[in-house]
PATORMAR-844845 format. One record per residue (C-alpha): z, x negated, y. Coordinates in Angstrom, 3 decimals. Each point is the difference from the previous one (the first is absolute). Example, Ala and Ser with C-alpha at 12.3 -4.5 7.8 and 13.67 -1.06 7.14 Angstrom:
2
        pz        px        py
     7.800   -12.300    -4.500
    -0.660    -1.370     3.440
! end
This chain:
556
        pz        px        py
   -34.173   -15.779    51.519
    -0.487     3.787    -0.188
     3.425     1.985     1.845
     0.894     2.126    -2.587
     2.844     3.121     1.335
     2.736    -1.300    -2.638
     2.598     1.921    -0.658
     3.845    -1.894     0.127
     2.799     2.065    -0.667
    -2.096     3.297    -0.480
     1.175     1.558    -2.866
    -1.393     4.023     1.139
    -2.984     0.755    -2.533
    -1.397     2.194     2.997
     1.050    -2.049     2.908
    -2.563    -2.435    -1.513
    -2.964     1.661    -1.430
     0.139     2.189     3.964
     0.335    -3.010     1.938
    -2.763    -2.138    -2.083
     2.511    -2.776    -1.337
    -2.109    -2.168    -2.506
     1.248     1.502    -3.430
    -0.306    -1.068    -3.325
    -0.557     2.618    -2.477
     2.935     0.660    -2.070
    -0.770     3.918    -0.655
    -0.668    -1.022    -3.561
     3.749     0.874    -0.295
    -0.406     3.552     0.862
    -2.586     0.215    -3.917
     2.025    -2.202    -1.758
     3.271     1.923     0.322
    -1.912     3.580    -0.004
    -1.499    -1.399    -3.759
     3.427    -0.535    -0.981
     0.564     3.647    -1.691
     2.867     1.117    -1.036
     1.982    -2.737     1.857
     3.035     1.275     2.329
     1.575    -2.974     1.852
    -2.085    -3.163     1.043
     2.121    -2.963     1.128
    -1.519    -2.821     1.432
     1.856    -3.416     0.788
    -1.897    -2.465     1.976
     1.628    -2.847     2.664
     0.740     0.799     3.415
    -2.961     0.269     2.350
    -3.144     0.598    -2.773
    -1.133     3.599     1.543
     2.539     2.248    -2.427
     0.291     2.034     3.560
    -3.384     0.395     0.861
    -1.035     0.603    -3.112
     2.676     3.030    -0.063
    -1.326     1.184     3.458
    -3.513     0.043    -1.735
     1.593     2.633    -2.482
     1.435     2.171     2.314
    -3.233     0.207     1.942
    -1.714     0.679    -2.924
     2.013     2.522    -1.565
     1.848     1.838     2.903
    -0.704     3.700     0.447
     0.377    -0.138     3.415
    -2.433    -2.608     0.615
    -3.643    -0.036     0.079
    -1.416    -3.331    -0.677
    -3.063    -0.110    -1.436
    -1.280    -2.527     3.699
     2.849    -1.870    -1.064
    -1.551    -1.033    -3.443
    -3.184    -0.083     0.923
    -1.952    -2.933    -1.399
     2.768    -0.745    -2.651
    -0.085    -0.441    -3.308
     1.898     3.261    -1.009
    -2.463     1.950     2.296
    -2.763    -0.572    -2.905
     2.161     2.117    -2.155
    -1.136     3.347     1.193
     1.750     2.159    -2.798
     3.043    -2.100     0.050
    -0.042     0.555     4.009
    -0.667     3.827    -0.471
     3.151     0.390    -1.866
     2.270    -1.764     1.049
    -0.671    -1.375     4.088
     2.971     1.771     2.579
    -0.023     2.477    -2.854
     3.739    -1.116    -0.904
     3.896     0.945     1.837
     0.869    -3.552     0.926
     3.094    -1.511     0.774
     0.119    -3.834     1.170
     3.403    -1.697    -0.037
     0.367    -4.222     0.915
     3.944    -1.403    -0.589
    -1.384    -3.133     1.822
     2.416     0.628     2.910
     3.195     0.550    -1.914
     2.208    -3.024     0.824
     3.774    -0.157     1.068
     2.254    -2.342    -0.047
     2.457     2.576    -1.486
    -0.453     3.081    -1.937
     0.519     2.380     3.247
    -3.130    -1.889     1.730
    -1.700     0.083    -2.884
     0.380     3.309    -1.058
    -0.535     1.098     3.835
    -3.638    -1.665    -0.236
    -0.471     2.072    -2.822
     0.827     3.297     1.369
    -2.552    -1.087     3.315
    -2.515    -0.970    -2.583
    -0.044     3.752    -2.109
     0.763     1.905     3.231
    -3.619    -1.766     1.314
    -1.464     1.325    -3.260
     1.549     3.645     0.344
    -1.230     0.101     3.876
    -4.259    -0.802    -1.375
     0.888     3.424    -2.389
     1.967     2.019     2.538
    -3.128     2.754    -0.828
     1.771     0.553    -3.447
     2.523     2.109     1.773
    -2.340     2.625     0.944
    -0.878     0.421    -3.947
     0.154     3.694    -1.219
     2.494    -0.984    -3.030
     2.362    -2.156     1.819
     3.743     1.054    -0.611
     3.112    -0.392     2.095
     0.976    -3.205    -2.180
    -2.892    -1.796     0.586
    -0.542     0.562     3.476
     3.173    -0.714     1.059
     0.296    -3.561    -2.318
    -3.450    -0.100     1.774
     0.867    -0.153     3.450
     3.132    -2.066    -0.531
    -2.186    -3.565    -1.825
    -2.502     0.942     2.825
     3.028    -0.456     2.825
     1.028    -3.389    -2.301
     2.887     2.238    -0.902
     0.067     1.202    -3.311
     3.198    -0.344    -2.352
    -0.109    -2.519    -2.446
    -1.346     2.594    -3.276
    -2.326     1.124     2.759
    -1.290    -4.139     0.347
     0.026    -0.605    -3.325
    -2.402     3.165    -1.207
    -2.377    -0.623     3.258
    -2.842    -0.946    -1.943
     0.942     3.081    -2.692
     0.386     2.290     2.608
    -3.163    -1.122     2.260
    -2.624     0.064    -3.070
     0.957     3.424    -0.823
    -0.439     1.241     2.883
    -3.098    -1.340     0.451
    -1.302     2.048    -3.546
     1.550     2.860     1.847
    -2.174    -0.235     2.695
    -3.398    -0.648    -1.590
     0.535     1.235    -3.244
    -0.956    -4.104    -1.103
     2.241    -2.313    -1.445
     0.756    -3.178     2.643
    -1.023    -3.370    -0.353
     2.482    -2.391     0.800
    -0.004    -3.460     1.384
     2.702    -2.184     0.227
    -0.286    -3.287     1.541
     2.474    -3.013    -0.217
     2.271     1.855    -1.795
     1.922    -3.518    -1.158
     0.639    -0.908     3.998
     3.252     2.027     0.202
     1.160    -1.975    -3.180
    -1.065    -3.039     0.716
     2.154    -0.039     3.674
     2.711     2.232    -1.777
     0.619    -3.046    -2.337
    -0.447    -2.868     2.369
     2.642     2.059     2.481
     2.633     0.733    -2.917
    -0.891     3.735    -0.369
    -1.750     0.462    -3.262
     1.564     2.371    -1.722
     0.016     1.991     2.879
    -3.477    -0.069     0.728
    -1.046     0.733    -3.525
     1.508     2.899    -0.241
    -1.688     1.471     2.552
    -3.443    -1.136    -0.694
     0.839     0.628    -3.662
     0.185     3.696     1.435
    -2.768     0.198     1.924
    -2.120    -1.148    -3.143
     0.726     2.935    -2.060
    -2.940     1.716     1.871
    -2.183    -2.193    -2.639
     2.058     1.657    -3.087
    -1.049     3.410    -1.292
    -1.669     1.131     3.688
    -2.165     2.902    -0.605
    -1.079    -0.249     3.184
    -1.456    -3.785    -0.017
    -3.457     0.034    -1.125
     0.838    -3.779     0.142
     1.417    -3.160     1.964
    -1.068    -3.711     0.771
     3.215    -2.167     0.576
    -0.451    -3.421     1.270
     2.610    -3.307     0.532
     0.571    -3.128    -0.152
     2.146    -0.034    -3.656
    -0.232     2.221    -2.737
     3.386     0.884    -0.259
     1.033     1.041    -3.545
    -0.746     3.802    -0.720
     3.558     0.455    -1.020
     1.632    -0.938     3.170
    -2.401     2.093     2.065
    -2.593     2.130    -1.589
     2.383     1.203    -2.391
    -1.772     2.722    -1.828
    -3.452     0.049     1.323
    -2.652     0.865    -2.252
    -3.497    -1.492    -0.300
     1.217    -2.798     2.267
    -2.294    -2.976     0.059
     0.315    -3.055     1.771
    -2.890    -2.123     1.385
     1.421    -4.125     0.943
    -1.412    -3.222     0.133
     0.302    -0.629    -3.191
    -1.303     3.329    -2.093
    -2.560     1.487     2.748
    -3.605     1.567     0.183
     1.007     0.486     3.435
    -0.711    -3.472     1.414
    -2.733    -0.057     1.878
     1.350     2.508     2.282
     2.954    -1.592     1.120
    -1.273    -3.153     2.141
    -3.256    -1.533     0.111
    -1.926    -1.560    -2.883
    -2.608    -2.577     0.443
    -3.131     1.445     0.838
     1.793     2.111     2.570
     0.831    -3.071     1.745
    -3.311    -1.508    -0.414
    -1.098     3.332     1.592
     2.500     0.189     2.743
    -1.251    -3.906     0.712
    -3.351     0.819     0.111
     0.230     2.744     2.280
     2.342    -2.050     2.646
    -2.812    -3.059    -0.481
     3.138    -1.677    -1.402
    -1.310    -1.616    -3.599
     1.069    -3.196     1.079
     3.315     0.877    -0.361
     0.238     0.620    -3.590
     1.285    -2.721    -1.533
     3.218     0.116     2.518
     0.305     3.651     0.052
     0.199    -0.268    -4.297
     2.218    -2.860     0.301
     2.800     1.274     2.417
    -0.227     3.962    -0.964
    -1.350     0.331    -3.685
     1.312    -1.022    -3.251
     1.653     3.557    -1.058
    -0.834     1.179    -3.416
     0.531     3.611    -0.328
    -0.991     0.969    -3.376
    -3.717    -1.692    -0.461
    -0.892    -0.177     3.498
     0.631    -2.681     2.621
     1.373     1.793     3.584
     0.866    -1.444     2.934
     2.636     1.129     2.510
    -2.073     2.379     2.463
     2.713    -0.411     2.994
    -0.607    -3.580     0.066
    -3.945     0.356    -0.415
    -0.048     2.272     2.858
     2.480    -2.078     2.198
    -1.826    -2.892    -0.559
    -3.364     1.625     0.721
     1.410     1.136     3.614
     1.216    -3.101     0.713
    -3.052    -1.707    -0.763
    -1.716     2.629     2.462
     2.166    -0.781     2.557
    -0.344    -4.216    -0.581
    -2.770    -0.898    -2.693
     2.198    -3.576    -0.399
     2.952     1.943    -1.058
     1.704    -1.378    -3.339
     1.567     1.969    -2.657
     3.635     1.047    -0.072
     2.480     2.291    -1.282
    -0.115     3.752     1.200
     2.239     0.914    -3.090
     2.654    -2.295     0.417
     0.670     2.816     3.144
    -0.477     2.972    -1.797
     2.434    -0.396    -3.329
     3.403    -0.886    -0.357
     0.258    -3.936    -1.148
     3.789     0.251    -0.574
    -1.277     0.604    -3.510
    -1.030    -3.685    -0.512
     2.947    -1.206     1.604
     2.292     2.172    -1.940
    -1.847    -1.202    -2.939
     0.498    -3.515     0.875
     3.599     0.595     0.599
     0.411     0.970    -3.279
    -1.807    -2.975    -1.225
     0.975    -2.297    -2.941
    -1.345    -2.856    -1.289
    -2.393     1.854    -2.520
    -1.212     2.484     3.499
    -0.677    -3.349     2.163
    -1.889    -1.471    -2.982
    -2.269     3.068     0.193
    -0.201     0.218     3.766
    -1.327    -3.507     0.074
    -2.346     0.839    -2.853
    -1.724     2.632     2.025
     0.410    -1.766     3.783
    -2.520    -2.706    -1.802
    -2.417     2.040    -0.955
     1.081     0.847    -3.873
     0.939     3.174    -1.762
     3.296     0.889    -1.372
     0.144     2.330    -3.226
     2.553     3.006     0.364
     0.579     3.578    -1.209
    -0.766     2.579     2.131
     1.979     2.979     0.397
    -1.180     2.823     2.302
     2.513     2.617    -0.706
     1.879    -1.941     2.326
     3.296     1.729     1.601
     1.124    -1.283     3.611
     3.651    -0.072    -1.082
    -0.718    -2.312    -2.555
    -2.646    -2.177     1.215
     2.439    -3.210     0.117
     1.150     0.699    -3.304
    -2.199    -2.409    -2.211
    -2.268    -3.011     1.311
    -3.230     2.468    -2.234
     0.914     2.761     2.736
    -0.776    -2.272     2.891
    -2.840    -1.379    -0.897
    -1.123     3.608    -0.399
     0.697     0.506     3.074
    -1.493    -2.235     1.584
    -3.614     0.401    -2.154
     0.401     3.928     1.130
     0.364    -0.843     3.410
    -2.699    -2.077     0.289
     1.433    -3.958     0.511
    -1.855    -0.372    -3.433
    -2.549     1.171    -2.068
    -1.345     0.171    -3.377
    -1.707    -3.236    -0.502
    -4.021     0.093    -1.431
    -0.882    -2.048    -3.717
    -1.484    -2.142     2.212
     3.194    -0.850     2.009
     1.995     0.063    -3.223
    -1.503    -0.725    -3.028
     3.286     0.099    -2.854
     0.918     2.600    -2.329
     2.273     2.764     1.303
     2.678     1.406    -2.070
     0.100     3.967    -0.078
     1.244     1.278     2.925
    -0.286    -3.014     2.356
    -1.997    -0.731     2.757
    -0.818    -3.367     1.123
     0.547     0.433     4.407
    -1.218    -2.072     3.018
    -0.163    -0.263     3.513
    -3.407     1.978     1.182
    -0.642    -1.505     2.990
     0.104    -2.248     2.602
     1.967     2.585     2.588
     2.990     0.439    -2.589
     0.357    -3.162    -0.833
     0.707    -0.687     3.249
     2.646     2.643     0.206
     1.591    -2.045    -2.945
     0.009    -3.322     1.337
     1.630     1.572     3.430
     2.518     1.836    -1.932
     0.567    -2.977    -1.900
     0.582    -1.950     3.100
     2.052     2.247     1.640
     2.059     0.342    -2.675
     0.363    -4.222    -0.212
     0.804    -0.539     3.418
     2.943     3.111    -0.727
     1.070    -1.806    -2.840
    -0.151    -3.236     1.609
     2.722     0.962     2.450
     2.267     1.119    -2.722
    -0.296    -3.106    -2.668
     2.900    -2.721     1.003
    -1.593    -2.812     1.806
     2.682    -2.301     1.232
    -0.878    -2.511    -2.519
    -3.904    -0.014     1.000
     0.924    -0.112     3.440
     2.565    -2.635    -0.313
    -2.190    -2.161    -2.371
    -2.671     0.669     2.407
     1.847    -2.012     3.300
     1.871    -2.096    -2.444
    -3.341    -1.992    -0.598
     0.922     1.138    -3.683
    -3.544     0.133    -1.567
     1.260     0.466    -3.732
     2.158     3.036     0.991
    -2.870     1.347     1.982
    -2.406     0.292    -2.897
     2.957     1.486    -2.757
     0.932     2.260     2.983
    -3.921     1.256     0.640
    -0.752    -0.198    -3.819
     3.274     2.575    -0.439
    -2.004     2.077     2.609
    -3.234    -0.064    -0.988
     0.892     1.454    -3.659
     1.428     3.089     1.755
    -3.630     0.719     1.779
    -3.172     2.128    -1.030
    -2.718    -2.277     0.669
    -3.273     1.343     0.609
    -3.335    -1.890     1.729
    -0.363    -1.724    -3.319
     2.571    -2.402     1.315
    -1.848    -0.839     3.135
     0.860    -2.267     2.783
     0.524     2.987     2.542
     2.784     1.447    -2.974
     2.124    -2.842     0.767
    -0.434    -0.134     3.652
     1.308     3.306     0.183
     2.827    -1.062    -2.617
     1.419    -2.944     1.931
    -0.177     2.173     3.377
     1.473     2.856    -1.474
     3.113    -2.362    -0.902
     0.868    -0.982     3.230
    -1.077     3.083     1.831
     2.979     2.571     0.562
     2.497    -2.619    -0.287
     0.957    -1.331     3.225
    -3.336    -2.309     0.928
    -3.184     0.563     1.236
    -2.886    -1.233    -2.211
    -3.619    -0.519     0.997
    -2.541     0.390    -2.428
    -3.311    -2.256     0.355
     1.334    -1.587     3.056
    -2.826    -2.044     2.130
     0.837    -3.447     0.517
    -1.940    -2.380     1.978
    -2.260    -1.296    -3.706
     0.608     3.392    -1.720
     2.592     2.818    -1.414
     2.620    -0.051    -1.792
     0.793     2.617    -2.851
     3.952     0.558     1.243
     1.941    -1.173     2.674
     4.121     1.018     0.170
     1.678    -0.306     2.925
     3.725    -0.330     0.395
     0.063    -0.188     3.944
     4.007     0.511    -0.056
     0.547    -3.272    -2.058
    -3.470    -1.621     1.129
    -1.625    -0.546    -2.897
    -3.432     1.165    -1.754
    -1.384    -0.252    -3.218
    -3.661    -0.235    -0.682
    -1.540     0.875    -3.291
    -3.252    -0.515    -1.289
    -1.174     2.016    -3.142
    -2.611    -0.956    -2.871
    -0.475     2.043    -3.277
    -1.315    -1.683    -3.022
    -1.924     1.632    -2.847
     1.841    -2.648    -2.530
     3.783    -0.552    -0.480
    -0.371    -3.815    -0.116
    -1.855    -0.064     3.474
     3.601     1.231     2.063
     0.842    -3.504     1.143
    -3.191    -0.868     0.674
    -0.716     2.849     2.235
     3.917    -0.181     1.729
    -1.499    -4.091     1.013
    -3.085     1.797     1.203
     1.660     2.749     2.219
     2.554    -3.279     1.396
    -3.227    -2.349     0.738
    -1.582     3.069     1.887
     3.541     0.561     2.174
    -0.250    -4.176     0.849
    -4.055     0.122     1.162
     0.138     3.544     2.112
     3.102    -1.123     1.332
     1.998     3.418    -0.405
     3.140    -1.570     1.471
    -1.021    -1.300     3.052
     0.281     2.848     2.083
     3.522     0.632    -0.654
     1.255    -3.583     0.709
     1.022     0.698     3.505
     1.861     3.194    -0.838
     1.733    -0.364    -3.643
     2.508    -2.542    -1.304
    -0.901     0.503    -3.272
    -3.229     0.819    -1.835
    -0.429     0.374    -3.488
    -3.472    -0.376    -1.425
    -0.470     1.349    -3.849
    -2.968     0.395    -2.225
     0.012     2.975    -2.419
    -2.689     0.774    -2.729
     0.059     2.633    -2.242
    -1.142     0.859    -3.497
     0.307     3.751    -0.964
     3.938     0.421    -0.341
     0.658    -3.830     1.025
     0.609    -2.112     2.794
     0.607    -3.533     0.814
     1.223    -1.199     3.518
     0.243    -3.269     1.256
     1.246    -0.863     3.250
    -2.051    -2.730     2.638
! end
């Protein structure tokens, strides 16, 4: 294995070209968006954590005025383009603005943020207040965003303001780069300050509308949030997402990147498990995988070559979104959900002019959301082979890494159920000896689950345990015995009893008894109940087996 200097958590075009970070190519972008003439307003929407910042810091290298960077692209693709270069490399006012910050869990913090986040952009221009034209107005609305003090008009036209200054100074209109721009309004609406929040950022947008001094601007998010609600008014606005993009192979890393990136690290044998856990997006025609996780993984695996896969993501994005989702499930949602846990695709319409005060408005909108975000992608022909009515999209779960996020959420959210569902009658059944009750009580329970696994055996493991758990008694999960382990073991130490339960699934309804005699022969020859003889009056020995949505249990 080849130690490759990796960058993780480097999102500073310049930091990483000056330091030597291994870098994958992405200054394609810088062509593409120049050979889009005429064009005012670029947004591009991409998931959390595919390089939408470091591509922006690429553009502001590239483009500032103040900046001379021709080391920096040295050996890139874009450096081939000599004319292109020429014209248009730190030849540009640029201004380079990231919302990523804004968070509160009230309008006041939030808005504060805000103010920190343009007075930091004011303070990298403070050299526009020695310009020969600069009035009394502007210098003085100037100085007070740059001391994180300007009145609210004064916020709200920052961006109007800043720009025009900037054509002031070098007789050039300003490029302007906005990153995360949906952050604010994604916390505004999860902290009940929406309207708030909008109108602020609403504000600040009208820089894009009618600016004679923008020669243009590259916006980039998470959602495309409808032009009316935000970008009222902009002209010559065009938006690049996952699903209409000839952007795509500059946001994360297509496949022979990867094989690249292997080669050099003398890492091909991890291919297969590297495409498994962190590919399976389809952005447009190409096939991307998530570069934080690549690169996580690839450190890791310099650190401990025996290192398995897992999720870096998980840590990076905000997961309430499949819970909330869940929440809000019904029985057509869990249907779905266990559609795509088991490998299948799911055909919805996809809406990207999405809104975040309206996102829980229609079960359409939340699928949306989560194919935007990233928990699923478009599937291939090959993954989905039916005809798609206009406007649909048939969706999936990419990869190994988010399905995994799924089946904890999913868990999580069982065991919080678990604790609310009335169980007296289970419970009751359960030291009554009452095997009949038992299995109309767990059958009642098990058609309020999402399954996943494909209905494995560990599925209803983790369903019988999180019964019991949270209510009073301990359970032990695969407890060693003295001949083997037992799926579930509940103690009731107060009352000194215990119940031991030993699971089967079947693949065929008319196998359930069978498999419930099976599971009680296997209690009798391990001898699960010996151990407690000495320090239980009463134990209860029941065999369970399961078929999809069904149960039988019979008691020893």
């Amino acid at each position: 294995m080849k130690k490759l200097n990796i960058p993780v958590g480097v999102s500073d075009f310049e930091e990483i070209r000056k330091n030597g970070y291994y870098y994958i190519d992405k200054s394609g972008l810088i062509e593409e968006l120049l050979n889009r003439t005429g064009i005012k307003v670029t947004l591009i929407t991409r998931p959390r954590r595919f390089g939408k910042t470091l591509g922006m810091s690429m553009l502001e290298n590239f483009f500032d005025i103040r900046k001379d960077s021709r080391n920096l692209f040295e050996g890139l693709r874009i450096a081939e383009h000599q004319t292109l270069c020429a014209e248009w490399m730190n030849q540009y006012p640029t201004a380079f603005i990231s919302f990523r910050q804004v968070d509160g869990l009230d309008f006041t913090g939030a808005y504060d943020m805000l103010t920190m986040v343009i007075a930091d952009l004011y303070n990298k221009h403070l050299y526009l207040l020695d310009g020969k034209n600069v009035t009394e107005f502007q210098k003085t609305a100037f100085i007070n965003l740059a001391h994180g003090s300007g009145s609210v008009k004064e916020v709200k036209s920052s961006l109007m303001l800043l720009t025009g200054m900037m054509q002031q100074y070098y007789g050039k209109p300003a490029i302007l780069l906005i990153d995360e721009y949906d952050v604010p309004l994604a916390k505004a609406n999860k902290n009940g300050y929406y309207k708030e929040m909008l109108d602020v950022m609403k504000s600040l947008m009208q820089a894009l509308k009618d600016n004679q001094a923008l020669r243009f601007a590259v916006i980039t998010g998470c959602l495309k949030i409808a032009k009316e609600s935000i970008f009222t008014g902009t002209n010559n606005f065009v938006s690049d997402t996952i699903l209409y993009s000839r952007l795509n192979e500059y946001f994360g890393f297509v496949q022979n990147e990867v094989d690249q990136l292997l080669k050099d690290a003398d890492l091909v044998e991890q291919t297969e498990n590297i495409k498994k856990w962190y590919d399976g997006y389809h952005f447009g025609d190409f096939d991307v995988y998530c570069p934080w996780d690549v690169m996580n993984y690839l450190v890791e695996l310099q650190r401990n070559p025996k290192a398995k896969p897992i999720s870096y993501w998980k840590n990076t994005s905000d997961n309430a979104i499949i819970r909330s989702f869940i929440d809000y499930a019904g029985s057509n949602i869990t249907k779905k959900l266990e559609t795509l846990m088991s490998g299948g695709c799911i055909v919805q319409r996809v809406d990207e002019n999405l809104t975040y005060d309206y996102l829980h408005s229609s079960e359409d909108n939340l699928w949306s959301l989560l194919y935007l975000t990233g928990y699923l992608t478009k599937a291939r022909e090959t993954d989905f082979r039916g005809e798609l009515p206009d406007g649909m999209v048939a969706l999936m779960i990419p990869n190994a890494e988010i399905k995994e996020i799924f089946e904890t959420t999913v868990t999580k959210w069982f065991d919080d159920s678990a604790r609310k569902w009335n169980r007296n009658c289970l419970f009751a059944a359960v030291w009554n000896g009452d095997s009949e009750q038992i299995t109309k009580e767990m059958n009642a329970l098990l058609r309020r689950t999402i399954s996943y696994h494909d209905y494995r055996e560990d599925f209803y493991h983790a369903f019988l345990a999180g019964i019991f758990t949270g209510a009073g008694y301990m359970v032990d999960s695969n407890k060693e015995h003295g001949e083997g382990r037992s799926d579930v073991v509940v103690y009731d130490s107060i009352n000194g009893r215990v119940a031991i339960f030993e699971a089967k699934y079947t693949k065929a309804l008319e196998n359930l008894e069978h498999e419930c005699d099976v599971a009680l022969q296997q209690i009798d020859d391990q001898m699960y109940a010996k151990e407690y003889e000495d320090d239980y009056d009463q134990i209860l020995c029941y065999g369970i087996s399961f078929f999809k949505k069904r149960c039988m249990v019979k008691k020893k």
